[in-house]
C-alpha positions as CSV (number, residue, x, y, z in Angstrom):
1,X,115.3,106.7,99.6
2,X,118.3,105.0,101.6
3,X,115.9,103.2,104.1
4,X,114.1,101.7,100.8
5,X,117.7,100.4,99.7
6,X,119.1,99.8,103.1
7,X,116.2,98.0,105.3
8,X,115.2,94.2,104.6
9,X,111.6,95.1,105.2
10,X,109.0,96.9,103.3
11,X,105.0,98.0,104.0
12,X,104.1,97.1,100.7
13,X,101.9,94.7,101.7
14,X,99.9,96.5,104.1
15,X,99.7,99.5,101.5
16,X,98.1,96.8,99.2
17,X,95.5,96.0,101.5
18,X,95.0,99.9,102.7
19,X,94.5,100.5,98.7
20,X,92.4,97.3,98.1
21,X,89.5,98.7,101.2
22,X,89.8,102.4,99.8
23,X,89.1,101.0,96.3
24,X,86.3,99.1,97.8
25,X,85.4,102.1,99.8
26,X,85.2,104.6,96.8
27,X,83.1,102.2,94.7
28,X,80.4,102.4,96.7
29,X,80.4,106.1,98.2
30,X,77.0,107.9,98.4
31,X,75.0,104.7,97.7
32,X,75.8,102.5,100.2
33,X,75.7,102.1,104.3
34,X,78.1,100.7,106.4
35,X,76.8,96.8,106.7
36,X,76.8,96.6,103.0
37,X,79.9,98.0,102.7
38,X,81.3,95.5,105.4
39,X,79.8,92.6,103.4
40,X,81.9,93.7,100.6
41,X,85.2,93.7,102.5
42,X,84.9,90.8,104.3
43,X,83.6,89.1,100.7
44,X,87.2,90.5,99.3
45,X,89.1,89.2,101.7
């Protein structure tokens, strides 16, 4: 808690992006394969 309040940086952006592909990710578990799934990433982005 004191680093959150004492360092000027956060990861809050690259948790975004980690949460934005596991979204991605989940949505198409168990019906998709891997360039499918890479066409939907890169089409995110």
């Amino acid at each position: 808690m004191r680093a959150a309040i004492a360092e000027p940086w956060s990861n809050g952006q690259g948790d975004g992006q980690v949460n934005r592909l596991e979204v991605i990710k989940r949505s198409l578990y168990g019906r998709a394969r891997f360039d499918l799934l890479r066409q939907r990433v890169l089409h995110a982005a």
